[in-house]
Every structure is written in C-alpha cells, then in structure tokens.
N, C-alpha and C positions, 0 to 999 in steps of 0.2 A: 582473454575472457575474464571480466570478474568475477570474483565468489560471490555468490549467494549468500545471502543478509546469514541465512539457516547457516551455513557453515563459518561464520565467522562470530558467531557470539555461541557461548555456552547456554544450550534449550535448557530450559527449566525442565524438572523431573518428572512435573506435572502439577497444577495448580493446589490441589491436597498438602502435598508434597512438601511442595515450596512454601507453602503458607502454614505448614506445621500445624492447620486446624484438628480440634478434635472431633468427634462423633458427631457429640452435640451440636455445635458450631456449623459441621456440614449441614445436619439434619434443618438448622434454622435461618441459612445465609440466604436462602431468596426470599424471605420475608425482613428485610432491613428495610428499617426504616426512610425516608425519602430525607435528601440532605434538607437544611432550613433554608430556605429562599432569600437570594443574597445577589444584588444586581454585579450582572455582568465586567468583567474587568474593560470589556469592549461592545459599543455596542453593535449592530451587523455589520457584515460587509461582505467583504471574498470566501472568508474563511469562517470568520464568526456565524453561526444560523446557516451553513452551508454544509454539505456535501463535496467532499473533496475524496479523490484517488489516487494511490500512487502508482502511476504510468512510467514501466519500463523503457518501452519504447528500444530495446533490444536486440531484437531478432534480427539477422541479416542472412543472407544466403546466398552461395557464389554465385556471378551471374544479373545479380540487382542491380548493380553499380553502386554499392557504398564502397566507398575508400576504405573499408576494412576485407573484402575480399575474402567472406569465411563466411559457414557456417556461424555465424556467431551466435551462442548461447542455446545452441539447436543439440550442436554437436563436440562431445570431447577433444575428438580431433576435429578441430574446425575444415581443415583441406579436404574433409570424407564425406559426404551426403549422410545426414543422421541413418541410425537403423536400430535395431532391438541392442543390438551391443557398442552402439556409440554414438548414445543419445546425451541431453542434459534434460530433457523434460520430462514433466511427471504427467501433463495432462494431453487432452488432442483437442487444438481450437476446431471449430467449425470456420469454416474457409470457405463457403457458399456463394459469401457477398464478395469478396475479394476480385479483382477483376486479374490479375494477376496472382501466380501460383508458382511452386517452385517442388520437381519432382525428387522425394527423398528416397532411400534405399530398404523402409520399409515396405512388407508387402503390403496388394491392394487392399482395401478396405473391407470391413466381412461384409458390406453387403454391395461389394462391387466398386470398378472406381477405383482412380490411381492414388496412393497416399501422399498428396501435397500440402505443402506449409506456404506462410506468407511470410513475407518480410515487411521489417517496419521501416526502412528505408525508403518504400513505393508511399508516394503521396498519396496515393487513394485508399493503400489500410490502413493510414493516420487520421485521415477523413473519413473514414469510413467507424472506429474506435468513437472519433468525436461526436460522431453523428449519433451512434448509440447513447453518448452521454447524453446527448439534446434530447434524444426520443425517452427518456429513461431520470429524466430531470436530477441526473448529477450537475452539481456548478463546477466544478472546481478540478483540476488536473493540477495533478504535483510532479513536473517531469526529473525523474532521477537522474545525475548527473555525478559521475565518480570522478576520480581522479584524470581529469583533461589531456595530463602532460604523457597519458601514457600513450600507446601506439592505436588503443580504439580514442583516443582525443578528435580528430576530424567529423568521422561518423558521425560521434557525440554533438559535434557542433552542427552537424549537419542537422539533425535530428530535432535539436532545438528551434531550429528554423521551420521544418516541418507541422512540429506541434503548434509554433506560431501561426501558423496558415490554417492550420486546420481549427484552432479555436478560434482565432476572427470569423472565420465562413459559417462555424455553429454555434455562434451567439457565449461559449463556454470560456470561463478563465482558466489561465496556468499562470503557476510561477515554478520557479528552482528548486531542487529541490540538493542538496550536493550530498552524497551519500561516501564521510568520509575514510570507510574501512578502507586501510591497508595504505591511504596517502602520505608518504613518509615526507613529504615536504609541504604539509598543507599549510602551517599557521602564514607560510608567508605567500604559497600559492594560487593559495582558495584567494585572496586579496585580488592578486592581478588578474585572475582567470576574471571574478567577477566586474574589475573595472575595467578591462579591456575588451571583452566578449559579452557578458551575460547580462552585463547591464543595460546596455541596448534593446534589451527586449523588453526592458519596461518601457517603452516608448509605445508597445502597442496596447490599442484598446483593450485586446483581451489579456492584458496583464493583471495580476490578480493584487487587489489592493485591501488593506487593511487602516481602518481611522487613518485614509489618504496617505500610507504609504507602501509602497511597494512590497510585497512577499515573500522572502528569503526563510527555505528549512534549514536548517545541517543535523544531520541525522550521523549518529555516531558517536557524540561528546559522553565519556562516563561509562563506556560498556567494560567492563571487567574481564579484557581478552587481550591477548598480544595483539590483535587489532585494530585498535584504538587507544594504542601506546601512547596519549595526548598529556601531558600535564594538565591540573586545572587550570595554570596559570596562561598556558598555551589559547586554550578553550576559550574562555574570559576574556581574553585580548581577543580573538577572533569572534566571538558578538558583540564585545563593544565596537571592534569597529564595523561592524555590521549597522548596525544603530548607527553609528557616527556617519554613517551615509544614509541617512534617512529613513531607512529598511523596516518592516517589524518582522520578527526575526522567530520564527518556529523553532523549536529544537526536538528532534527524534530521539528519546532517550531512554535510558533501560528501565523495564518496568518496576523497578523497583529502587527508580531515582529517589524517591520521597527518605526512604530510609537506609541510601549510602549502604544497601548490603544487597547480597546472593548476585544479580549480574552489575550489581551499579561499583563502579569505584569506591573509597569513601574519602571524604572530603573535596565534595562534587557538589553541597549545597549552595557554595553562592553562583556557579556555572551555572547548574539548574533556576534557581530565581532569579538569574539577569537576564531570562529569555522570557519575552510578549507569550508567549505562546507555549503550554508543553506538550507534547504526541507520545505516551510512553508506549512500546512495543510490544507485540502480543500475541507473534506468530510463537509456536512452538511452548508457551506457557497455556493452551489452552485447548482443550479437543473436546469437552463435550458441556451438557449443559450445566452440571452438576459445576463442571469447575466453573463456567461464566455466572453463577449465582455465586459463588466463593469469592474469586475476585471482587466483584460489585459490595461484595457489605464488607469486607477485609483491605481493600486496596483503593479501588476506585471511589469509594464514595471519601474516604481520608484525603486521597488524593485531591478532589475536587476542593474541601475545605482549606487544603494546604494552599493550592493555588488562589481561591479566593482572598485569603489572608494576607498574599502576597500580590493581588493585584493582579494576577495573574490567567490566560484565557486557557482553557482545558479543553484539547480535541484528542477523546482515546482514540484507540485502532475497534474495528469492527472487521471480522474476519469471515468468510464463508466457510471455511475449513478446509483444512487437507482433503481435497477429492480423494485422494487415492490411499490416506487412512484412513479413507469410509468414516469421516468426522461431522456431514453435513448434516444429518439426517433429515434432507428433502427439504432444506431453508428452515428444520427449527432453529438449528445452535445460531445460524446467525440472528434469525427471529429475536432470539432472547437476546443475544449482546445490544440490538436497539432499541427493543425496550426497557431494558435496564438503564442504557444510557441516556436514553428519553426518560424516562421518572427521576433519573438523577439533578436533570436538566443541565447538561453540560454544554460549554460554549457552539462542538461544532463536531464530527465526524469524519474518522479519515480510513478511509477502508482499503486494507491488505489485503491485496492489492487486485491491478482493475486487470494486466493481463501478464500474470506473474505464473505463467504455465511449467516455468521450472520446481515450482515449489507446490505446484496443485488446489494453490490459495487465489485463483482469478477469478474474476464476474465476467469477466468477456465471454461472447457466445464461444460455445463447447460442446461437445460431441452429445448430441442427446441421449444415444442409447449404441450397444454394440455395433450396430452395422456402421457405425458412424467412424470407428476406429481400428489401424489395419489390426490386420486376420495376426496372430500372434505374439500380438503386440507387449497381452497382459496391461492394457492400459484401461480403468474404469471408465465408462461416460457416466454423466449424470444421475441415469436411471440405478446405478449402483446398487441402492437397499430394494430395488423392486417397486420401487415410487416413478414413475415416469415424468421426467418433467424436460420441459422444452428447453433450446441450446442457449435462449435469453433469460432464462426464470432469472438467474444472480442480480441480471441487470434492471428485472423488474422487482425483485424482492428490496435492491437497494431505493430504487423509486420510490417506493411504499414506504420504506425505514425514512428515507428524507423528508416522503411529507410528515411523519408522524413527530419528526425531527421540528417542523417548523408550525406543528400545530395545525395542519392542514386539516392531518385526520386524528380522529382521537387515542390518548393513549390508550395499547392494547396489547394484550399479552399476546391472542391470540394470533397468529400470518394471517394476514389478507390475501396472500397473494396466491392463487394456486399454482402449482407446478406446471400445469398446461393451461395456458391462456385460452 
C-alpha cells in the first residue's frame, strides 16, 4: 500500500503558524489587494482555464479481479475485509450508483443495509466517477501514478487503462500524474516507466494537452522529508527530459517552494522555475477560513507574481477540507479558497482531491447524513455541523467554483451553491 501524501511530508502547524503573521496582518489578509493584471504564461487549454482533479483511482477489494488481490487502501491489513479497527479511511463514499459492491466487516448501516464499498478496478465506478465529472463540468482528471516497479505496478497499469476509457466515453481529459514519494530509483525509472508504458496514452483523444503538448505532473520534487530524498540535480535532469520529450510538465510542489524554507528544500529554485506549470500543496496547511485569507495576501498572491516573472502557469490546490476535522463548514472554506483564487486570476485549479476518502479531503458523492454510515463506525457524513447537504454538494460546489473560474458566472464571495439541490 502506499502512504498517503499526509503521512509522508511534515503538515504545517497551521497556516498562522506557519506564516508567523501578526494580529494585525490576520485582522487584514482578506482584504489584499487583487494581483496587477499580467497576461498569462499560456494561453488555454487542458489545464490552463480548467478544472482539474486529482484521481486516486485506488481502491481495490478481494474478489474484483485486480492483480493486486487486497483490500487495497480500504484496509491496514489488506488480506482482512476493512472494519472499525482495520480500516485506512476517514470518510464513507455513497455507493448507490455502483452496480457492483463489495461486503466489508463493518456493521450495517444506521439506517439499515449492508456496509459496502466499491472498487476502482470495476470499469463501471471509473465510469461512473467520470460521469460525475461530465455532469459537474470538471475537465480535467490527473491520474496518480507512484512508483510502477513496485508489486501494486500492474493494478496501476491497469488502472491507467481504465481511466483512459472512461474519459473518452465522457467527453473529460486525463494526463499522468507520477506522485514520487518514497521511489528510490526514480531519476532513471520514472524515464522508462514513461517511454515504455505511459506514453502511449497520449495517443488518445482524451489526453490532456497543454500549447499542443502532452501533460506530465511529478508531484513530490523539493518536499523537506526523508521522502523525497531527490537531489536538485536529480529533479532538473528529470523535467528537462521531460520537456526533452515534448511534454509540458506540472510540478507538485511544497507550499512553500517560492521561499526554499519550512517544507521546501533549499536550493530548489531553479527545479521549481524549469517547470510549465506550478501546483503547490495544501492539504494539511489549511483548515479554516481565517487561514485561507492568510495564505491568499501572504503566499499565493506572491506566488502568482513569482511565476508570472518567470513565465510561468499557476494552478493552486483548492480543498474541501478534512470531513472528519469538521473543516468544511457546509462548502464555505472551500467557497473562499475559489474565490480568492478567482480574484487572484490564476492560470487554473486543481482540487484535493476528487475521491481521496483516506484522507476525508474528497468531492466524490459521500454519505449524506448518519444513516448513510455503519452503526458504530464514528465516521461523520456530510451533514456533520447540522447543515444538511446532499452526497453530490462537493461536486456541485466544484461546478459552480469552475464556472466562476472561467468567467461564466460572476466573481462572488458569496456560494451559490446550496447544500441540497
């Protein structure tokens, strides 16, 4: 199983915290100023003016038929049907649409009904994901792809394959996304994996393209953890030849790449500015609204300038928040992360993540309210603060943030969206 993005970089302490602002400073970070208007390092395409997610596509469960043969990602001990004491997840999907189900060792559900999960291995909850993205007008699918060579490598390829099918049939792109915690041979592997396997899939339509060329993340370069033990020299040689194959090339970096301190490396500057694209990361730096106005006049809006100067295209993270540290408050805190990032006018949006139910940061439908999650579980649904909102709100909330993204609708502090459709 791999670790979780959360246990493999050190969380920030909290966005206060971490930014060392004073009183003041807090009292006045969401009235900053709007950055000066400064054309695009690209103009649209896959990812620039788009809505993108990043899609695990992980789950597996004995019994599916993926060549990994486990619970995977469900359960600590993969060979044991998840339960209250040997689980990996924080949230409970809604499994409604799924036509296929898989019974785990939780009890039934508090309001009746056996507790079943889905697996992402079954082509129809791949299609079934994408289909919400069509209905819900996300473009763009970033499929997460870690280290190949290890023993989940097949799955993973299988998986690639899947998501390939399922965004041709709903009109949606994907590209790669390689996510390189913990690959101890990547500078020279991540090369072959992508010319012998991955590249092929830019052959389909729904491959995601940027100023005509193909769409490559690596997520990982510069985190300041035994994790991502990389040299920069290692790093640098692996997006130039990235580029060198025609690629435009995202890079997943620690938030606080711009100034080489607290999770970034330092001297990670010219790593950081030889990548098309920057994503810095923003699970675990951020839990309420107070901190996403800190960020926005402290980080991101500098950020934005850095990469304009450098030519450079700027897609933050936008988060729904930890369901289960009660962080959403009923789609404000992400509310704000999109309207910040819309006044900011930033190239493009990539939201953590689309069914990242290990970490309680997903949009994908989710358990509306208690009955929806077994009887003992201690697991929140949606309705958490006493707000009720339906098992899709995330994925309409992110609909609403993309139009306001592409000027559809107008900027607005306020949600459009209500919790029950």
């Amino acid at each position: 199983m791999s670790i979780s993005r959360r246990h493999v970089i050190t969380s920030a302490l909290g966005a206060t915290a971490a930014l060392g602002l004073g009183a003041a400073q807090q009292a006045t970070a969401g009235a900053a100023p709007r950055a000066r208007a400064v054309p695009a390092a690209s103009g649209p395409g896959d990812v620039v003016g788009k809505i993108s997610v990043g899609y695990q596509g992980w789950f597996a469960c004995i019994g599916d038929g993926a060549p990994i043969n486990s619970w995977w990602h469900y359960s600590q001990n993969g060979g044991q049907a998840p339960s209250p004491g040997n689980t990996t997840i924080k949230s409970w999907p809604d499994v409604s649409e799924f036509s296929r189900t898989y019974q785990t060792a939780y009890a039934n559900l508090n309001g009746g009904g056996p507790a079943k999960l889905f697996s992402s291995w079954d082509q129809q909850t791949v299609d079934t994901h994408f289909l919400w993205m069509q209905q819900n007008g996300i473009d763009t699918a970033a499929l997460q792809r870690f280290n190949p060579n290890s023993p989940e490598g097949p799955t993973r390829d299988g998986m690639a394959q899947k998501v390939r099918q399922a965004a041709e049939g709903h009109g949606r792109k994907f590209y790669i996304m390689y996510d390189v915690s913990g690959w101890t041979a990547m500078q020279s592997e991540i090369k072959t994996d992508w010319a012998n396997k991955m590249k092929a899939h830019t052959a389909s339509s729904a491959y995601a393209t940027q100023n005509g060329r193909p769409v490559v993340c690596i997520w990982g370069f510069g985190f300041n953890d035994g994790n991502h033990d990389f040299s920069a020299g290692a790093c640098l040689d692996v997006i130039n030849w990235f580029k060198g194959q025609g690629c435009y090339v995202i890079g997943g970096v620690p938030t606080h790449w711009r100034t080489n301190s607290d999770d970034s490396r330092a001297g990670f500057s010219d790593v950081y500015h030889a990548l098309n694209m920057i994503s810095p990361w923003m699970v675990g730096r951020i839990g309420s609204i107070a901190d996403v106005d800190n960020f926005y006049a402290n980080v991101q809006t500098q950020d934005l300038a850095d990469c304009q100067s450098h030519g450079i295209d700027y897609q933050p993270c936008v988060l729904p928040g930890d369901l289960q540290e009660r962080q959403r408050a009923h789609g404000d805190f992400m509310w704000r992360q999109f309207y910040n990032m819309c006044r900011l006018g930033v190239q493009g949006i990539y939201i953590s993540m689309y069914d990242e139910f290990n970490e309680g940061n997903q949009i994908a439908k989710t358990a509306a309210d208690a009955a929806a999650v077994p009887s003992g579980s201690g697991i929140y649904a949606l309705d958490e603060d006493g707000t009720a909102c339906s098992s899709d709100y995330y994925l309409r909330l992110t609909g609403d943030g993309g139009r306001m993204l592409k000027k559809q609708i107008g900027l607005t502090a306020t949600r459009p969206t209500p919790p029950v459709a």
